[in-house]
C-alpha positions in Angstrom: 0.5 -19.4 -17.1 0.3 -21.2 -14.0 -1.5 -24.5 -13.3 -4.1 -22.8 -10.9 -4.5 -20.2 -13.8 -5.2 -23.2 -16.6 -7.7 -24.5 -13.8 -9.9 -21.2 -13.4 -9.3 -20.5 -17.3 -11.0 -24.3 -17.7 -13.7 -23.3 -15.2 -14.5 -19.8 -17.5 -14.4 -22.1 -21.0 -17.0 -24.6 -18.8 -19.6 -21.6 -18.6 -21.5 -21.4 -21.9 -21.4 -25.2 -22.0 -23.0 -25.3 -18.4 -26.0 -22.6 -20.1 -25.9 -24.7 -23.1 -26.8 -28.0 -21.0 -29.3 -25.7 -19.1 -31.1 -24.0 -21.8 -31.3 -27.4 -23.6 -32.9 -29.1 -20.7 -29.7 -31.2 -19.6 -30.1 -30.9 -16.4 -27.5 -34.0 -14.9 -24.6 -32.3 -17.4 -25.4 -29.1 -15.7 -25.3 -30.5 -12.7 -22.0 -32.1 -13.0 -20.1 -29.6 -14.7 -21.4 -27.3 -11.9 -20.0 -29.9 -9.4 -16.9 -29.7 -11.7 -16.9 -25.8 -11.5 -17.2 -26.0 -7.8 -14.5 -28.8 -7.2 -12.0 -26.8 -9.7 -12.3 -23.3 -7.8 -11.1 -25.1 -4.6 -8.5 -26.8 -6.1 -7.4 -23.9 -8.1 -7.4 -22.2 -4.5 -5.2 -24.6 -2.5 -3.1 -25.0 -5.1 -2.0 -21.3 -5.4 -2.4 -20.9 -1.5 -0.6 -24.1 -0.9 2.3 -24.2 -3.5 2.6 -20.4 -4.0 1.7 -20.7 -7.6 -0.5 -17.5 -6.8 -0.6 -14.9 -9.2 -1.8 -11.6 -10.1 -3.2 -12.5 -13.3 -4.9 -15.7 -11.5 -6.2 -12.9 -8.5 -7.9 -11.7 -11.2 -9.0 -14.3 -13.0 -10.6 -16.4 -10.1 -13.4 -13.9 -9.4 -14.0 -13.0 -13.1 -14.9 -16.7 -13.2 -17.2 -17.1 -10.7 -18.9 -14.2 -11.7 -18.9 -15.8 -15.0 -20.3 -18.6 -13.8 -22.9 -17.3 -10.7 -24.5 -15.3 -13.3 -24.8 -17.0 -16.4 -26.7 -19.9 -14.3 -28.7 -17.6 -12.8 -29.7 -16.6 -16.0 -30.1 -19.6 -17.8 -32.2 -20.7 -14.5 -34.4 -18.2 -15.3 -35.0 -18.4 -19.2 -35.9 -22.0 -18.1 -38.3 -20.7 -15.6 -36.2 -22.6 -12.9 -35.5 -19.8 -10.8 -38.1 -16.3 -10.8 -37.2 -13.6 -12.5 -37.2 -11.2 -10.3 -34.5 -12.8 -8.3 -32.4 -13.5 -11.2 -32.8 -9.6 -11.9 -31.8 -9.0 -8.7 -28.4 -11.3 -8.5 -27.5 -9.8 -11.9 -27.9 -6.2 -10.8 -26.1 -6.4 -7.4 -23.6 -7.9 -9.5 -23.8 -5.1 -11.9 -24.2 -2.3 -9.1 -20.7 -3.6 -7.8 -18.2 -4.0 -10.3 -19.9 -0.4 -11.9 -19.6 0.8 -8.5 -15.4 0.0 -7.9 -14.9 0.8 -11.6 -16.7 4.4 -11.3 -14.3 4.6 -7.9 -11.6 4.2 -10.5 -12.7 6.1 -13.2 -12.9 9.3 -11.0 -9.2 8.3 -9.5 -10.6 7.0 -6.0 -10.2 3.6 -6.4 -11.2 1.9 -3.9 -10.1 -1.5 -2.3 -11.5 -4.6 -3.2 -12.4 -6.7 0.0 -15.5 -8.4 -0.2 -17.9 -7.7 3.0 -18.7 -10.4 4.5 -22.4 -10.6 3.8 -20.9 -10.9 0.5 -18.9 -13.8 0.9 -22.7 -15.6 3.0 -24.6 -14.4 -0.1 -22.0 -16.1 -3.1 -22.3 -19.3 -0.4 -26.1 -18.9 -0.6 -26.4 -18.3 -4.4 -24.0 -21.4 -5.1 -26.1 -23.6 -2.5 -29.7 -22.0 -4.4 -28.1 -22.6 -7.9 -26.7 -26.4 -7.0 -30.0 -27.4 -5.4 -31.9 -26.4 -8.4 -29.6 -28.6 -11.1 -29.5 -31.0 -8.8 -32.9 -31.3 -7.7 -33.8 -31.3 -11.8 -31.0 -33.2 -12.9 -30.8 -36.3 -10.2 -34.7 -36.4 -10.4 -35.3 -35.6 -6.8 -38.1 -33.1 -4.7 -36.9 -30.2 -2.6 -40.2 -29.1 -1.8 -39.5 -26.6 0.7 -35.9 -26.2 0.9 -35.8 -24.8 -2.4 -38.4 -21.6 -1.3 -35.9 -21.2 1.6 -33.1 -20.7 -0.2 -34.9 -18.1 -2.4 -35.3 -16.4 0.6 -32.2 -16.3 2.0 -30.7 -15.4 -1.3 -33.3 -12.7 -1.8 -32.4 -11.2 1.8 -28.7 -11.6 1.9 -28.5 -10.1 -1.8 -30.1 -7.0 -0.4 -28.4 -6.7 2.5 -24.9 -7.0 0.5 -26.1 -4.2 -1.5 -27.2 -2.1 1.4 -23.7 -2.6 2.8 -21.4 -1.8 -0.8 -23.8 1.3 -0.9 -23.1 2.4 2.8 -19.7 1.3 2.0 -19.7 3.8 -0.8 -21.2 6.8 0.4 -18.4 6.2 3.1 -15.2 6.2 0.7 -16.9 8.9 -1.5 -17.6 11.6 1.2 -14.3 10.5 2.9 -12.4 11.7 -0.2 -14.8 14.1 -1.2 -13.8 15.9 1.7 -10.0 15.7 2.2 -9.8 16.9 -1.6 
């Protein structure tokens, strides 16, 4: 067990107390131990990039936890009526839609490389930014006014998109192997 592998363990082990704080109405805990979160992926990161301390157990790890932790503030944002519904239902499906989608690839013995697109990668950017303005707005006592309806927006759009492309993605692999079989 590596150091960067303690580091993204910590950062899974932080998730339920991070829903805890939010559920409760703790909004400045949340907001740090997001912070926390946030500061321990990158340094998890450099120091596996940096040290080659990388492993395959910590390649696997790292995006288990910030799914972890993406999700279960999205949906502890919206039990407390922070964030709509709708848009939590829809981060949690596209979520949902893409591991099911990669683990049905491998299920029928087409696996399919991982590599997230790159709308991906501007949509998790967008959801942290969403999710870290919301605590800290609520927890550091401070108005967004409209920021916070933009980033909704963006969220909304670059979650759909992301989906659009893992489907087009899919169909692609699918009817690629479909047909050389």
């Amino acid at each position: 067990m590596s150091l960067p592998n303690l580091i993204t363990m910590a950062r899974i082990l932080c998730v339920p107390l991070i829903v805890w704080a939010i559920t409760s109405g703790q909004m400045l805990p949340a907001f740090v131990l997001f912070l926390a979160a946030g500061i321990s992926d990158a340094v998890d990161g450099f120091l596996a990039k940096r040290f080659g301390m990388a492993t395959e157990l910590g390649a696997l790890l790292d995006p288990v936890a910030d799914k972890a932790l993406i999700v279960s503030i999205y949906v502890a944002l919206g039990f407390t009526e922070t964030l709509p519904r709708w848009m939590v239902i829809l981060v949690v499906s596209r979520d949902i839609l893409i591991v099911g989608g990669f683990l049905l690839a491998m299920l029928i013995n087409r696996p399919m490389p991982v590599r997230p697109h790159p709308v991906s990668k501007l949509n998790t950017v967008a959801q942290i930014v969403l999710a870290g303005t919301a605590l800290g707005s609520l927890g550091l006592h401070f108005e967004v006014g409209w920021v916070l309806p933009v980033l909704m927006a963006l969220v909304t759009i670059l979650t759909l998109l992301s989906i659009g492309f893992y489907v087009a993605e899919w169909i692609r692999h699918f009817g690629t192997n479909g047909a050389a079989q």
